[in-house]
N, C-alpha and C positions, 0 to 999 in steps of 0.2 A: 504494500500500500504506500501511493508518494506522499507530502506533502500535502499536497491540493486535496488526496481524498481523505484526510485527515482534518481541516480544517470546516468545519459545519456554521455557517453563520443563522442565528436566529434573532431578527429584527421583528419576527413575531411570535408569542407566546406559542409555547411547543404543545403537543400533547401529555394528562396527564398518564403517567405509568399503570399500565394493566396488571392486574393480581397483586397491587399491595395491600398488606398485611390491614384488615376493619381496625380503627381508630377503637379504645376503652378507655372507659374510662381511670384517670390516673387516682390513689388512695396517696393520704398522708406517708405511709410503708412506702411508697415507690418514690421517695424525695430523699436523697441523702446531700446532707450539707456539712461538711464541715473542713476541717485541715488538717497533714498530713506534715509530722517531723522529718524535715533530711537534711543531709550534708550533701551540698551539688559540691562536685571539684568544676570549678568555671575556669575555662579557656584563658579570662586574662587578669582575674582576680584572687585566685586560688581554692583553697577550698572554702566557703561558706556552710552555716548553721542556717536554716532558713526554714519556710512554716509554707508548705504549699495548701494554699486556700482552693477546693475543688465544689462544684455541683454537681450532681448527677441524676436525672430522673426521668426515669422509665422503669415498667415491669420487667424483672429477675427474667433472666433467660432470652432477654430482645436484643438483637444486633445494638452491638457498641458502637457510638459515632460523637467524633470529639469535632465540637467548632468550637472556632477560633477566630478572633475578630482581628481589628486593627490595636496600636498598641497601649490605647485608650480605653478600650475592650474590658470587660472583665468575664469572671464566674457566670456571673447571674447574664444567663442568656435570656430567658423568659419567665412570665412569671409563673409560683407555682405555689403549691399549699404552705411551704416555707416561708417565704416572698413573695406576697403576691404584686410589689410592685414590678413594671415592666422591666424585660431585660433591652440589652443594645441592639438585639434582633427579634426582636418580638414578636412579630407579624409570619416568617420564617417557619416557627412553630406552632401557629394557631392548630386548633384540632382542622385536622383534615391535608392541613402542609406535608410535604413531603418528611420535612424533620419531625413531625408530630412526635413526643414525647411519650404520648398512652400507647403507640406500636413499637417505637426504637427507646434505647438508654441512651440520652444525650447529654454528653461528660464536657466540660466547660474549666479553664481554671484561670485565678489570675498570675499573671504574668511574672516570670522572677523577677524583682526591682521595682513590681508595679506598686509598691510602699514605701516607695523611697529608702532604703534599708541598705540599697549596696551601692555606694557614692563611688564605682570604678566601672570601665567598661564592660557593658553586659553584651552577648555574643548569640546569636540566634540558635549555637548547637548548645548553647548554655540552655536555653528555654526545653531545645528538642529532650536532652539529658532527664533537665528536670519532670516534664510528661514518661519518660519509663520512669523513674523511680514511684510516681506518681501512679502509672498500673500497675507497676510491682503491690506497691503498699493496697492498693484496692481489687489487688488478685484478680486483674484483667491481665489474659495471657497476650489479647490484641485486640485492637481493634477491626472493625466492617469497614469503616470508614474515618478518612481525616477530610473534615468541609473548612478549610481556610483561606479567610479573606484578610488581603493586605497584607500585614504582620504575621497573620497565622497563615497563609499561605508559606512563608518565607520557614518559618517553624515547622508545619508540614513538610516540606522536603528538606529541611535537617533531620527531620525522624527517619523518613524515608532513607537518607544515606547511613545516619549514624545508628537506628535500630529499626532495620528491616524486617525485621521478623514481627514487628510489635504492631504493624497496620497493614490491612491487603487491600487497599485501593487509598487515592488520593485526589482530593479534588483542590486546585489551587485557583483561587481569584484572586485576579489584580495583584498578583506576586510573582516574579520570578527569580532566577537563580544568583542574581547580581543586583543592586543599585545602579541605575542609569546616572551616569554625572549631570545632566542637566536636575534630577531633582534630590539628588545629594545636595547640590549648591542650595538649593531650597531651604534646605532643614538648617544648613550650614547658617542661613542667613538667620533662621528662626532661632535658634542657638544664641546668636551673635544678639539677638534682641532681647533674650532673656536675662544672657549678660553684661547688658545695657542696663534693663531693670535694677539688676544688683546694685551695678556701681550706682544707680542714683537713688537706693534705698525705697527704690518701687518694682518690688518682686511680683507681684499681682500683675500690674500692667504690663512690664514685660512678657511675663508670660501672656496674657491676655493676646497681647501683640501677635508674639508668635503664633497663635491658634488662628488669630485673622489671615496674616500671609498665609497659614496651613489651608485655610476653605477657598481660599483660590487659587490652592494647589489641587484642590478635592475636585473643582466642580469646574464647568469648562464655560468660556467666553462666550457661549449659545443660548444656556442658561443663563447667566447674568444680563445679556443681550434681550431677553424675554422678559425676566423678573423685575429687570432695575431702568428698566429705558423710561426716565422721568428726567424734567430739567433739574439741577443745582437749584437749591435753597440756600438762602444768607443769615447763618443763625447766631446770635450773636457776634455782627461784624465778622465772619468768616463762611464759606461757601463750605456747604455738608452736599455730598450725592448720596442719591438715591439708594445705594447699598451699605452705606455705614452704618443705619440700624441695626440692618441682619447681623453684618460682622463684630458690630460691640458687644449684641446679646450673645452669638456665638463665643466671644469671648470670655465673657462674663460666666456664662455658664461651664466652660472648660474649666477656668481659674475654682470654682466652687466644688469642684471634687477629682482634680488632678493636681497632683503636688509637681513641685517645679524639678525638684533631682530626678524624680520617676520620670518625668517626662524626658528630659536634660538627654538619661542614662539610655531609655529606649530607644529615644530618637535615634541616637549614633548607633544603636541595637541595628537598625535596619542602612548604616553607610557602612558597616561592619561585615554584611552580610555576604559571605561565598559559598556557593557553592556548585562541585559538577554535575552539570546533567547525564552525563554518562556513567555517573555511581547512582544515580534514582532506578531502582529494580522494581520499582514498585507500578503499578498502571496508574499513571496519573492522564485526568482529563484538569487540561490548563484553560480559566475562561481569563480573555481579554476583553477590554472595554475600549470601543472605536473613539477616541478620544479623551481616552484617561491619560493627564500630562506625566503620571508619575512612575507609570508602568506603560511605557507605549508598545503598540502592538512589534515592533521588530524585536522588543528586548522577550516574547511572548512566544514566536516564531522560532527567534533563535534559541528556545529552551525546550520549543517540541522538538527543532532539529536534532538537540544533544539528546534527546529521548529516546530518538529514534521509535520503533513501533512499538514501546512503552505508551506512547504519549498521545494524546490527542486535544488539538484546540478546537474550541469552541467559542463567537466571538457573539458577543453583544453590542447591539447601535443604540447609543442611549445619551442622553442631554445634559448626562448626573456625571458623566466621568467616574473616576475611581471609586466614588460613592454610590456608583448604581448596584452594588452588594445590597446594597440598608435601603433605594430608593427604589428600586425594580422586583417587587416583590415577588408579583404573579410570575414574571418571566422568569428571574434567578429560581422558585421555587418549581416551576418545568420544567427548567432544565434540569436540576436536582433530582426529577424523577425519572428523569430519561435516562439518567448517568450512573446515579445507582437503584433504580428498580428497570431499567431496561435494558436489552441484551447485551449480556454482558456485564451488567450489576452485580454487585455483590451480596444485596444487600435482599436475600430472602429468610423467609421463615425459620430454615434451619442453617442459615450461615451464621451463628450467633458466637461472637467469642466465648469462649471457657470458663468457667469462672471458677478463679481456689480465694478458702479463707484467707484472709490477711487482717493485719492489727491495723486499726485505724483510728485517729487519736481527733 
């Protein structure tokens, strides 16, 4: 199979997947919350004492499936009798989604660093590392499925090279196997404006700062072009456009539940990021977004190419850029069915990880 017949482009909603598993409903018993003691040995920090915070919920004996968001991302993917406030992908899992929670165990965890806790360079096989210790301790022998967006794609195939044995398919969004230098420079600058913040003893705004360049690193010139086309306003003696509301709320609310080290330490997480496509043994389906600045479709291309007939892309046309994970529900949630409950899937009735006791604190 070449290239060309590898690459599926869907600019409209796919069909959903035939014979998956009827939706039940989920009990209080099928939510496990809590965190998991280990010692990660990290790539450039050494070894670490650290507290892996996990979710998990679905009925005993359902295909395992870890998502993974951006690096902002946490645990709590959706809500559930633990928390019923909303998770970061919430719509993803409603009953009836392909992720649905009452048919699959949908395992979630926050990110090493995502506590501000390890003030040194964090490394994305650091993260992959920490997810096996993380089945170890909750006596998953593997996983059905890795669904990673952004950050957690880049995490996904570090699992993928560095514990292959521990997932049989992968699904990577808006991630590939390297950092493009056009939005390295990106993060470089957002970086530079948090330690702006510092020096003039405004930590908040700085960061704030950064999260704004960050949403127009997210979302693409078509969409703003749509959303914000109003004239300038002069508000006190200074001209305000049309998108500056969005991005100070955006901001604002970044700053109210991400710490500045966490963010600092991930950010360079993902300029830190290598790895080869030719050590992924795993079947990965790669989705690109026709317009996402930060993952663009060659750097997408060239990581089916290292795949070889491991890999398969799948592209999405969408207004949202990198953010079409979290903003293209219906259609990421098709394709989701197609990829793993359709030929070729992994993801049926009796493909269910293993599962042995283990101590879980």
């Amino acid at each position: 199979m070449n290239l060309a017949e590898r690459i599926v482009a869907s600019s409209q909603p796919l069909p959903r997947a035939a014979g998956a598993m009827r939706p039940v409903r989920i009990s209080d018993a099928q939510v496990r919350r809590g965190g998991v003691d280990a010692v990660l040995a990290t790539c450039h920090a050494g070894a670490r004492r650290l507290r892996l915070n996990y979710e998990l919920v679905g009925p005993e004996g359902a295909p395992v499936v870890f998502v993974a968001g951006g690096i902002s991302a946490s645990r709590h993917v959706a809500a559930n009798a633990l928390e019923p406030e909303s998770g970061w992908v919430q719509g993803l899992l409603d009953p009836g989604r392909t992720l649905d929670p009452s048919r699959l165990r949908v395992l979630a965890f926050d990110y090493v660093g995502a506590d501000g806790s390890i003030d040194a360079p964090i490394d994305t096989a650091d993260q992959a590392d920490a997810v096996a210790l993380l089945l170890d301790a909750l006596g998953i022998e593997s996983l059905a499925s890795w669904v990673g967006y952004s950050y957690g794609a880049l995490v996904g195939l570090q699992l993928a090279v560095r514990h292959p044995q521990r997932l049989r398919r992968l699904v990577a969004v808006s991630g590939a196997h390297k950092a493009h230098p056009y939005a390295a420079a990106w993060r470089a600058l957002q970086r530079k404006a948090v330690a702006l913040g510092r020096l003039q003893c405004a930590d908040a705004q700085g960061l704030s700062l950064a999260r704004q360049f960050a949403m127009l690193s997210y979302r693409t010139p078509e969409e703003f072009a749509e959303r914000f086309d109003a004239p300038p306003v002069i508000c006190n003696g200074q001209v305000r456009v049309a998108a500056e509301d969005y991005l100070d709320a955006a901001g604002a609310k970044f700053v109210a539940r991400v710490g500045e080290t966490a963010w600092l330490r991930l950010s360079e997480s993902i300029d830190l990021h290598q790895v080869d496509p030719a050590k992924v043994n795993v079947p990965t389906t790669v989705v690109a977004v026709e317009g996402d600045r930060l993952v663009p479709m060659a750097d997408a291309v060239a990581l089916i190419e290292g795949l070889g007939t491991r890999g398969r892309l799948r592209v999405l046309r969408s207004p949202y850029g990198h953010d079409a994970f979290l903003k293209e529900i219906d259609r990421v949630d098709a394709l989701l069915a197609t990829e793993l409950f359709g030929p070729g899937g992994q993801l049926t009735p009796g493909a269910h990880a293993r599962e042995f006791s283990g101590v879980v604190a």
